[in-house]
C-alpha positions, 0 to 999 in steps of 0.5 A: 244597767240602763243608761239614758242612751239605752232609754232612746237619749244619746247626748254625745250625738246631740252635742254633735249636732251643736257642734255643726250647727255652730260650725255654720253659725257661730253666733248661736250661744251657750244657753241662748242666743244674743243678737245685738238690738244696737251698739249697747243693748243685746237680745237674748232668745231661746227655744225649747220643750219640756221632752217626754216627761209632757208623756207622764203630765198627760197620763196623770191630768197635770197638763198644767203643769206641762205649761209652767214648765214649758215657760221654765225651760225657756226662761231659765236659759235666758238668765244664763247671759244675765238677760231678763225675760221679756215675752214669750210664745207658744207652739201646741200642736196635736191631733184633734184639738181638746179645749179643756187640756189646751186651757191647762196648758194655757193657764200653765203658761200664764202662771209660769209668764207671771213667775217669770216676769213677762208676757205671753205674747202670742203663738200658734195651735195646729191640729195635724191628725195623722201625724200624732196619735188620738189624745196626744200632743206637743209643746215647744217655747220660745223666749226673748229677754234684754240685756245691756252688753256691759251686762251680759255674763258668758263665764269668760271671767271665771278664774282660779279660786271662784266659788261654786253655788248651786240653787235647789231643784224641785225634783228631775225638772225636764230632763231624764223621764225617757229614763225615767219612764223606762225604769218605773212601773205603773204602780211605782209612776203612781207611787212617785208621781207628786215628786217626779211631776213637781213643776219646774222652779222658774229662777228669773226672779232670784237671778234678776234680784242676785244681779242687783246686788251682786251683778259684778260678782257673778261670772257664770250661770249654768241652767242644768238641764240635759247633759247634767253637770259635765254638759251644761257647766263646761259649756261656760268654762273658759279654756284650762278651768276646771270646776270640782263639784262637791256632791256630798255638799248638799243633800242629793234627793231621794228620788234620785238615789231610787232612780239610780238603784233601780237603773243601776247606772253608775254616779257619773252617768246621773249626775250626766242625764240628771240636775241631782237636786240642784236646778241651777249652779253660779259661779262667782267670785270667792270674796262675795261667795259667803254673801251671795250664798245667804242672799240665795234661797235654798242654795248650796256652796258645792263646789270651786274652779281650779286651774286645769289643763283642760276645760272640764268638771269633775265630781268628787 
């Protein structure tokens, strides 16, 4: 069995880190940080990268790609308090600069700001020989967006009898491709390497038109990332909630059953380290769950939030 801390990830080590960075800074959030711009109005900022599956995006000439997703990872977590993406920049970073692989990733990340509904403000380019190898080289991304503070969605409403809605992936996103990278040879990267290296679904759009129509209805928005479902959906529970997951409610892609086969790790050790077909899940409530459900696109009701003892997501 290869699990994705036997691949280099150790998640509980990470969450760790969180934990002590928090201990310090208190105000740093679930999914982005909020800082108040005036006694009504929030920003709301997020950073990261899109992990070694920018490795595979090289290795097939799809640094284009690597942009969108750079863009995906950032602005799909600004959502997650109700914010709407404003700007965003860029961090590229390699050996020796390579004008037609920086234009890829560029032209990713303009397409990505157009999906997103916001601009590329600026950011830096660093050429460090020494520090990473010949042909190699690093993204990072950082968002800001707004919100009204009588808008903002924490999951500190979410209660007995909410609905679950997950909204479809468009493969693995970013997450688990240590894994990933561990388990597939070179014929079988070739093989899946279309479904496995899909760009990453930008939500901003959606969210934002969801938030119009039912923005009281809406009480948690988790963006599943690293940590899968246990992680990123606990991080927004109130104390004693449970969410049961209903994992036969939508039909789990097959690359995933393949990447489970050949790693043969067990259900919840996925549904930890991979989004299983759903890139993003909201909770909401139970009177407008039908409603939101075929207002959404390609979404799922997958599962419900009972009473708990403790704040914890279980799949069924």
């Amino acid at each position: 069995m290869l699990t994705y801390k036997k691949a280099g990830v150790n998640i509980d080590l990470a969450n760790k880190f969180v934990k002590f960075i928090k201990k310090y800074n208190p105000e740093i959030g679930s999914f982005s940080g909020l800082y108040p711009l005036n006694k009504n109005v929030f920003l709301s900022a997020s950073s990261d990268g899109i992990g070694t599956k920018l490795k595979l995006l090289h290795k097939f000439s799809k640094d284009e790609i690597a942009g969108i997703d750079l863009v995906a990872m950032n602005v799909n977590d600004i959502i997650c308090c109700g914010a709407k993406p404003l700007f965003f920049l860029d961090y590229f970073s390699c050996s020796k600069l390579d004008l037609n692989i920086s234009k890829k990733v560029i032209k990713g990340i303009i397409n990505g700001c157009r999906q997103a509904d916001c601009i590329l403000l600026g950011g830096e380019t660093a050429e460090m020989p020494g520090i990473y190898k010949n042909g190699d080289y690093d993204l990072a991304g950082f968002a800001v967006g707004i919100v009204h503070k009588k808008n903002v969605i924490d999951g500190s409403k979410i209660s007995n009898g909410d609905i679950v809605i997950g909204l479809m992936s468009s493969g693995p996103h970013s997450n688990g491709f240590s894994l990933i990278r561990k388990i597939f040879n070179e014929i079988e990267l070739e093989k899946y390497k279309n479904v496995l290296l899909n760009s990453t679904i930008i939500y901003v759009k959606q969210i934002m038109d969801l938030l119009k129509n039912f923005k009281n209805q809406i009480k948690g928005i988790s963006h599943i990332t690293g940590g899968g479902f246990y992680d990123n959906i606990e991080r927004i529970l109130p104390e004693k909630t449970e969410v049961i997951i209903f994992k036969n409610s939508w039909k789990i892609p097959d690359i995933f059953k393949i990447i489970q086969s050949k790693a043969k790790i067990s259900d919840r050790e996925m549904f930890r380290t991979f989004n299983m077909g759903i890139g993003m899940v909201l909770i909401v409530s139970k009177n407008s769950a039908y409603a939101i459900h075929k207002f959404l696109k390609n979404s799922f009701i997958i599962g419900e939030v009972k009473y708990g003892k403790n704040r914890c997501v279980s799949i069924r």
